[in-house]
C-alpha positions as CSV (number, residue, x, y, z in Angstrom):
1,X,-19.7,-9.8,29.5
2,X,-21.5,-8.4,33.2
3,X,-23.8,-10.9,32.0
4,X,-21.6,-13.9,32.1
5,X,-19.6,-12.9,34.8
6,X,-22.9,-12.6,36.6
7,X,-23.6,-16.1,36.0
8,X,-20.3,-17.3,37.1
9,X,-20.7,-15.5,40.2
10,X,-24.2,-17.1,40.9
11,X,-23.0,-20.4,40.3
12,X,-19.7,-20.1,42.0
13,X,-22.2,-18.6,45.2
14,X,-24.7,-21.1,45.2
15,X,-24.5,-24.4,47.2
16,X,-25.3,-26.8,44.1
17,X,-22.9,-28.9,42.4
18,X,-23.8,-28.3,39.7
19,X,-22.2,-24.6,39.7
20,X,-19.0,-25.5,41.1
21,X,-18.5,-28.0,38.4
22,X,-19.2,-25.4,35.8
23,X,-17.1,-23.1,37.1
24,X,-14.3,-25.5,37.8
25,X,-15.0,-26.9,33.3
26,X,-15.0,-23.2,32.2
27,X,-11.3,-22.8,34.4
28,X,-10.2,-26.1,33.1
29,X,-11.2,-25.5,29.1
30,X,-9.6,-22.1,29.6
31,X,-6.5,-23.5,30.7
32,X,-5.9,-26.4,28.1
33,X,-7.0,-23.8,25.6
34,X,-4.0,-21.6,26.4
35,X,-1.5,-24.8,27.3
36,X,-2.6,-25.7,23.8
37,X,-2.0,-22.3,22.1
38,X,1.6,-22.1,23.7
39,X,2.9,-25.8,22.6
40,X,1.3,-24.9,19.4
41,X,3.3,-21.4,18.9
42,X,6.6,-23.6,20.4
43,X,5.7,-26.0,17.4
44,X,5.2,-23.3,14.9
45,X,8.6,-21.4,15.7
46,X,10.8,-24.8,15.6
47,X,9.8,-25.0,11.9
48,X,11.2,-21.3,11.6
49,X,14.8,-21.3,10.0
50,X,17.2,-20.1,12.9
51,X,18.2,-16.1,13.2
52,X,21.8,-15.7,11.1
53,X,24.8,-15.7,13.7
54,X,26.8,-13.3,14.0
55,X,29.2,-14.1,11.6
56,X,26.4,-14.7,9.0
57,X,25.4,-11.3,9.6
58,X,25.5,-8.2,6.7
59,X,29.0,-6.4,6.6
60,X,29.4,-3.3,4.9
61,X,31.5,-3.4,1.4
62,X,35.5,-3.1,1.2
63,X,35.3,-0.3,-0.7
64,X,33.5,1.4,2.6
65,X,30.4,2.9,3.7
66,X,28.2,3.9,0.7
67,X,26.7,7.0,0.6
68,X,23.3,8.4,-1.7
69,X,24.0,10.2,-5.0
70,X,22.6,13.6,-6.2
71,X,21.4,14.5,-9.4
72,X,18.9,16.9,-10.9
73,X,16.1,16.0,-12.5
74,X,13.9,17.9,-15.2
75,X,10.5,17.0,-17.0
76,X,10.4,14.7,-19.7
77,X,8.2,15.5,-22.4
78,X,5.8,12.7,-23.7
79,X,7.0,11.8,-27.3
80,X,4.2,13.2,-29.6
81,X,2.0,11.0,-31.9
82,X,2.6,11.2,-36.0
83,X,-0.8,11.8,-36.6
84,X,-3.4,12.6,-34.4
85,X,-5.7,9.8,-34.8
86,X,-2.6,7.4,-34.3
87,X,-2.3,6.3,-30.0
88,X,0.9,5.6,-28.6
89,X,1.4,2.4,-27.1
90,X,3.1,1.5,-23.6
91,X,6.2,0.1,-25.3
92,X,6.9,3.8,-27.0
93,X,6.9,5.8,-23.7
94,X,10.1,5.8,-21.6
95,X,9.9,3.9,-18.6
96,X,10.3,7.5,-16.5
97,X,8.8,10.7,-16.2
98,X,11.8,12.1,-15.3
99,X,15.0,12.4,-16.7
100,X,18.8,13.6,-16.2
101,X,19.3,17.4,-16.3
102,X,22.0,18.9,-18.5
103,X,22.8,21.7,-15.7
104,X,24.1,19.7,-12.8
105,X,24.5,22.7,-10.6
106,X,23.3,22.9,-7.6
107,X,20.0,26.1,-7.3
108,X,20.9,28.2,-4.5
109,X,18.2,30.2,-2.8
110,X,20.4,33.5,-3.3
111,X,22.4,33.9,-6.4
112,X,24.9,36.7,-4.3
């Protein structure tokens, strides 16, 4: 980049032509480049659907806020093969490795 810029300053600085007129291309391709880039992002977001209104917008249900459910879980055992030599297949495990506890009480840290 020094490099570059070192350039740019030499050609700027001398007398020729030829260096202002680089200088004055570079400044000119930069500039279309980002005119371009902002009628093409203008372009790009008026194919976008529009952002809902605000009647469009999420409500929460009649029935009122809902709130998260708590349940205990326990270990569910891997159903065991007949035979040894026999594999169990994806279709015979449950889709879980968890499953509802009996005891739904909640542990407590001190049982006073």
């Amino acid at each position: 980049m020094q490099t570059y810029t070192a350039v740019v300053h030499e050609a700027a600085a001398g007398r020729s032509v030829f260096g202002v007129l680089a200088v004055l291309v570079g400044g000119l391709v930069i500039t279309g480049a980002l005119i371009w880039a902002v009628r093409l992002g203008i372009k790009v977001r008026g194919r976008e659907s529009r952002p809902p209104r605000p009647g469009e917008q999420p409500t929460r249900p009649q029935s009122g806020s809902t709130h998260e459910s708590w349940e205990r879980r326990e270990a569910d055992e891997v159903p065991r093969a007949a035979d040894r030599s026999e594999r169990l297949t994806p279709h015979e495990l449950r889709p879980s490795g968890t499953k509802r506890s009996e005891d739904q009480t909640r542990p407590r840290w001190d049982s006073r």
